[in-house]
C-alpha positions in Angstrom: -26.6 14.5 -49.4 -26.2 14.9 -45.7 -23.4 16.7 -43.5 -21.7 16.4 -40.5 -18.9 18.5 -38.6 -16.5 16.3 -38.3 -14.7 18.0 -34.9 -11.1 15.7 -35.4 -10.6 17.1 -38.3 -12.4 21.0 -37.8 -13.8 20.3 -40.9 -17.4 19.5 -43.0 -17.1 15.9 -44.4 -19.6 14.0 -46.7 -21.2 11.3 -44.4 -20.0 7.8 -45.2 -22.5 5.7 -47.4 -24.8 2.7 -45.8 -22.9 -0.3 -46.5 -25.5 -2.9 -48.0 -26.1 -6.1 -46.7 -25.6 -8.6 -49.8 -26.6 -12.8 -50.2 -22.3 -12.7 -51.3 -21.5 -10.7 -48.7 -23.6 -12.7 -46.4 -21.9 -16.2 -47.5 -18.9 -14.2 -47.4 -19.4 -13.7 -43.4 -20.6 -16.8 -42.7 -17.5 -18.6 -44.7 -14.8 -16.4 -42.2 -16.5 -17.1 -39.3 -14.7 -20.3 -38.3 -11.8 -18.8 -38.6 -12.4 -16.5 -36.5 -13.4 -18.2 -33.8 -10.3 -20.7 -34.0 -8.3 -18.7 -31.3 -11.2 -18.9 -28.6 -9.7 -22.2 -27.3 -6.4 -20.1 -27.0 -7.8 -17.3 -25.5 -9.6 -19.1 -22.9 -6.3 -21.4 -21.8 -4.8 -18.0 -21.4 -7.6 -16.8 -19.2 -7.3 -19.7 -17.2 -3.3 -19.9 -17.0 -3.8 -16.8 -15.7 -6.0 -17.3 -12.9 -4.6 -17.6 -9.0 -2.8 -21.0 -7.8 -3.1 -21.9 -4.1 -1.0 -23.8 -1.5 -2.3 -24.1 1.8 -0.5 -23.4 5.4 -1.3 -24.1 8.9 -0.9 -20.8 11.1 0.2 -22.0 14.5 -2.2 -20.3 16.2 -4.5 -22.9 14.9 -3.5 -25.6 17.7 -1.7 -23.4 19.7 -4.0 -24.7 22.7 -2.7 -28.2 23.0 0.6 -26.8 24.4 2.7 -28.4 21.8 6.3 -27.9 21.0 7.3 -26.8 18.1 9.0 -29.5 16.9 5.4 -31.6 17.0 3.8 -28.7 15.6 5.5 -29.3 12.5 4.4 -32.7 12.1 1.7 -32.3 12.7 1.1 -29.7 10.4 3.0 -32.3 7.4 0.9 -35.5 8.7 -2.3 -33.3 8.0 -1.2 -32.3 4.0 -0.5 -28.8 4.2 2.1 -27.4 1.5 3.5 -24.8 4.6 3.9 -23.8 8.1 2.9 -20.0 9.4 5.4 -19.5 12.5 5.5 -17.0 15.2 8.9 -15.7 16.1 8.7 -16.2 19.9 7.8 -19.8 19.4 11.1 -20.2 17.3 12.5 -17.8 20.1 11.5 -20.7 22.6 12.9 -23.5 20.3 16.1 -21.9 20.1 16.3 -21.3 24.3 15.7 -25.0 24.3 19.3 -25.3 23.4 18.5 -26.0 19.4 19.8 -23.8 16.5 18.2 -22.6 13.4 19.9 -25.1 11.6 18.3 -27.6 13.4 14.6 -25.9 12.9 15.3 -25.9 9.1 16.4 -29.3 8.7 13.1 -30.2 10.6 10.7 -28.0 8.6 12.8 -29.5 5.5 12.5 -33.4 6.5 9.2 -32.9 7.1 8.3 -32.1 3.4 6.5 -28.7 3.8 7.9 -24.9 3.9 8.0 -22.1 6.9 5.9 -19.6 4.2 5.4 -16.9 6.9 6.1 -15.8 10.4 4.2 -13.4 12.9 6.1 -11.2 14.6 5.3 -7.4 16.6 8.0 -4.9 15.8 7.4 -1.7 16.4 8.7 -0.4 12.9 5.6 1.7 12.1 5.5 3.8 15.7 5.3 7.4 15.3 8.0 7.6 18.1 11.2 7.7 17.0 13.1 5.5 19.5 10.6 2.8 19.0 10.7 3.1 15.5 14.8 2.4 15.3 14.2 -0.4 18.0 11.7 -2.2 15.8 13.7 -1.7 12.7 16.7 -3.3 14.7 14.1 -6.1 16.0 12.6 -7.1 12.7 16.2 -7.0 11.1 17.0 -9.7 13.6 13.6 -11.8 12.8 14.0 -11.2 9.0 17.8 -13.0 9.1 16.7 -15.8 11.8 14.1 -16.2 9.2 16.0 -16.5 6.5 18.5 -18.8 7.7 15.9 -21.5 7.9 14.4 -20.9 4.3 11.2 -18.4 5.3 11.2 -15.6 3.3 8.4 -13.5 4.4 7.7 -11.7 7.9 4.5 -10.3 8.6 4.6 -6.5 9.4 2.0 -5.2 11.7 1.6 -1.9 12.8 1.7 -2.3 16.5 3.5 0.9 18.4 1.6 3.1 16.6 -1.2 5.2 17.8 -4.2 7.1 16.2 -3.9 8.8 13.7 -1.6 7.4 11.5 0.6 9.3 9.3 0.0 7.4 5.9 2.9 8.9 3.7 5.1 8.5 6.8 4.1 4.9 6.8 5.0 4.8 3.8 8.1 6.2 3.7 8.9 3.5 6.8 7.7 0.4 4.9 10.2 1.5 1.8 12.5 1.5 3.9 11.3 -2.2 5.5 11.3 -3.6 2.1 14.9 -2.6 1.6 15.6 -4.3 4.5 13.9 -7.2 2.9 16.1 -7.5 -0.2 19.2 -6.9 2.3 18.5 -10.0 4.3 16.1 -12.6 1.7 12.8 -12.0 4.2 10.1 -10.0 2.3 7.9 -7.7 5.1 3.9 -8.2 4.8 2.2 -4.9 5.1 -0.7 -6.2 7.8 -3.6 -4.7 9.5 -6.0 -5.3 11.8 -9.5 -4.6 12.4 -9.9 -4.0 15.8 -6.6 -1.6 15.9 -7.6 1.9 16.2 -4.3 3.2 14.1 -4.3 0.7 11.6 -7.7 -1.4 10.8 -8.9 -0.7 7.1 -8.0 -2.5 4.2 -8.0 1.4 2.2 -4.9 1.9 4.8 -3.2 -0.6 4.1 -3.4 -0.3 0.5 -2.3 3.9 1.0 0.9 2.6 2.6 1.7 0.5 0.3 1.3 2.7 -2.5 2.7 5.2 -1.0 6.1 3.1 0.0 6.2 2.9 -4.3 7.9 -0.3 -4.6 7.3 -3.1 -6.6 8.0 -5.7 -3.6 5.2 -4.3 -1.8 3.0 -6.7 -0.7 -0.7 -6.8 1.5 -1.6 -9.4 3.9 -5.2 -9.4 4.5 -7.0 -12.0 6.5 -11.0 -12.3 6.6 -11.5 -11.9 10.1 -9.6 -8.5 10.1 -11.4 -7.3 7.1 -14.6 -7.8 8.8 -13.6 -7.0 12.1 -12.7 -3.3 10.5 -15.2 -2.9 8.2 -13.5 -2.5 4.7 -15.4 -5.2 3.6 -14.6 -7.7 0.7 -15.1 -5.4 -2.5 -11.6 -4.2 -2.0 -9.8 -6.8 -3.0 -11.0 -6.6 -7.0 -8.5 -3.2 -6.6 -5.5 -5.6 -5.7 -3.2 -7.0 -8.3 -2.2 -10.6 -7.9 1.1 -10.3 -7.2 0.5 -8.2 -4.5 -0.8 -10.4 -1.8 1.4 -13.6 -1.5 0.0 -14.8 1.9 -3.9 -14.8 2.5 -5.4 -15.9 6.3 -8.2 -17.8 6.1 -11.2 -18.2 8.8 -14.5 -17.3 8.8 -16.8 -15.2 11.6 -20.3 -15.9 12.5 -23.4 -13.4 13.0 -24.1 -14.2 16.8 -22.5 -11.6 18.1 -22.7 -7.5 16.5 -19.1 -6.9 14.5 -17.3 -4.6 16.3 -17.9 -7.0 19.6 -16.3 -10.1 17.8 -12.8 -10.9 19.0 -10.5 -13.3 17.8 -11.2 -16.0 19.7 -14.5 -16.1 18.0 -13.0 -17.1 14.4 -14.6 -20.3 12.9 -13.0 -23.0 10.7 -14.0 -21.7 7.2 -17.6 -22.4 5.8 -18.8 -22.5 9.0 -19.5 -18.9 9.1 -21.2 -15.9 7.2 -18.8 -14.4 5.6 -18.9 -14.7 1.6 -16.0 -17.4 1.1 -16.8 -18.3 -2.5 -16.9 -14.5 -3.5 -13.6 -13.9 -2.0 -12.3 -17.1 -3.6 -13.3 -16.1 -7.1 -11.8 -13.0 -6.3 -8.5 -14.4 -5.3 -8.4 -17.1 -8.3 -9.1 -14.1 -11.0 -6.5 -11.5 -9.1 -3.8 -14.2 -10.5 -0.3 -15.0 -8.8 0.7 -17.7 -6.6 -1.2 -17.3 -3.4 -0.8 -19.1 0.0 -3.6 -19.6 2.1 -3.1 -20.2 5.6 -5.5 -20.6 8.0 -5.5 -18.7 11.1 -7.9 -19.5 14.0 -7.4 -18.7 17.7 -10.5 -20.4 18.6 -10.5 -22.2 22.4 -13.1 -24.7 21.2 -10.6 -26.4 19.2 -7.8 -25.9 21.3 -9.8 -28.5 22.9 -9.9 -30.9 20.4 -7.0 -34.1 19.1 -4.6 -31.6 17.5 -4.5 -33.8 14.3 -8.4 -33.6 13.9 -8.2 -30.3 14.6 -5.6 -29.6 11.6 -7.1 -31.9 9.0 -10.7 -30.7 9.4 -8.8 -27.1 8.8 -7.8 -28.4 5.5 -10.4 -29.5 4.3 -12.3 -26.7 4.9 -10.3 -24.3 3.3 -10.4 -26.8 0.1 -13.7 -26.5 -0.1 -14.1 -23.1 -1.4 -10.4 -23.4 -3.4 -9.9 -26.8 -5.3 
């Protein structure tokens, strides 16, 4: 009889006899095996309950080119289907210089059936420099509450003002402090980067800051462009969990021009580009967690183009690659 050291245990144990394959035992396997396999159909409605669900948003910026008001830009953006409206906060700044209120703005966005999901704004919260620092903390504290008080509850948070090389536990520290702000006012900050910004480009970054900031309100938004643009790539993502990116800009790039030459204005409606869409999507729908997808083009082509063309054809690219 064989041997074997056994190291759990530190001692010499006797080794466990073959167990023999028997016609009973056989019939025996066969007879359990349904059973077995009755909570597949579970298991797989779990798996799929837990995949990503989308809305989609019209970023602004999209149609910012036919010079419209804001008001028009919202129906625009409801005539077209979309479940939300991406803002930027000197276009509300104009609205409200126009003599209207935030109350007003609400009641639009409200009547018009959709939601303000997000709003761009450039407050220098991140800068190394200390003065600029407190003046963009006192800025975005401003945004976050005009924000709130017509029902949008996230602000993206860039990290303009800052300059290379980036402190990424000190940016850390500074968006912990942001997302306190955050639960002060009902306007959740959205760590952003971008990839043609020295300071702050990379996806990796991004993620290091919000780590670092060690909060469970923490959240990324990444945008394809901008993870092109920089060069983190798409394989990134797969390290994200679900709840952790809320907001998602959508666009594609072409390859007619070398990366680090494209610019912003070069951003394409999605699909009509290189960039791997379907593989991001999958990625997306198995990170779980409500997800909006808003698309974000500054391209002067369209700008061209009947505004409501412009934002339907949007949708339906985007839907494409997520319904």
């Amino acid at each position: 009889m064989a041997f074997f050291f056994d190291k759990r245990k530190y001692a010499y144990t006797k080794t466990p006899k073959p167990i023999m394959t028997t016609r009973r035992n056989l019939l025996k396997s066969l007879s359990l095996a349904p059973l077995a396999t009755m909570g597949l159909p579970a298991l797989a409605k779990s798996k799929s309950e837990n995949e990503a669900t989308f809305r989609f948003s019209l970023n602004t910026s999209t149609i910012r080119g036919q010079k419209l008001s804001l008001s028009e830009m919202i129906e625009v953006t409801a005539r077209a289907g979309y479940d939300g409206i991406e803002l930027w906060m000197m276009e509300i700044d104009a609205y409200l210089q126009s003599g209207k209120s935030l109350t007003q703005l609400k009641k639009e966005v409200d009547d018009a059936g959709i939601e303000a999901v997000n709003a761009i704004g450039f407050a220098t919260w991140m800068a190394q420099d200390s003065g600029k620092s407190k003046q963009g903390f006192e800025q975005i504290e401003k945004e976050m509450n005009q924000l709130a008080a017509i029902g949008c509850t996230r602000i993206a948070a860039p990290a303009i003002g800052t300059v290379a090389p980036v402190d990424l536990i000190e940016a850390g520290e500074k968006y912990a402090k942001l997302l306190d702000l955050g639960r002060k006012t009902g306007c959740m900050p959205q760590l952003e980067f971008w990839g043609a910004f020295p300071p702050f480009y990379q996806l990796g970054q991004a993620l290091a800051v919000a780590a670092m900031a060690n909060d469970p309100d923490a959240r990324l938004l990444p945008d394809i462009y901008h993870l092109f643009r920089g060069g983190s790539g798409f394989e990134g993502l797969k390290l994200i969990h679900g709840q952790a990116i809320e907001v998602f800009h959508l666009n594609d790039f072409a390859d007619t021009l070398p990366r680090t030459e494209q610019e912003d204005k070069h951003r394409v409606y999605p699909g009509d580009g290189v960039a791997p869409l379907a593989e991001v999507a999958q990625t997306l729908k198995s990170m779980g967690g409500n997800k909006i997808l808003s698309l974000e083009l500054f391209n002067p082509s369209l700008w061209e183009m009947e505004v409501n063309l412009v934002a339907q054809t949007g949708l339906e690219k985007m839907k494409q690659f997520f319904v």
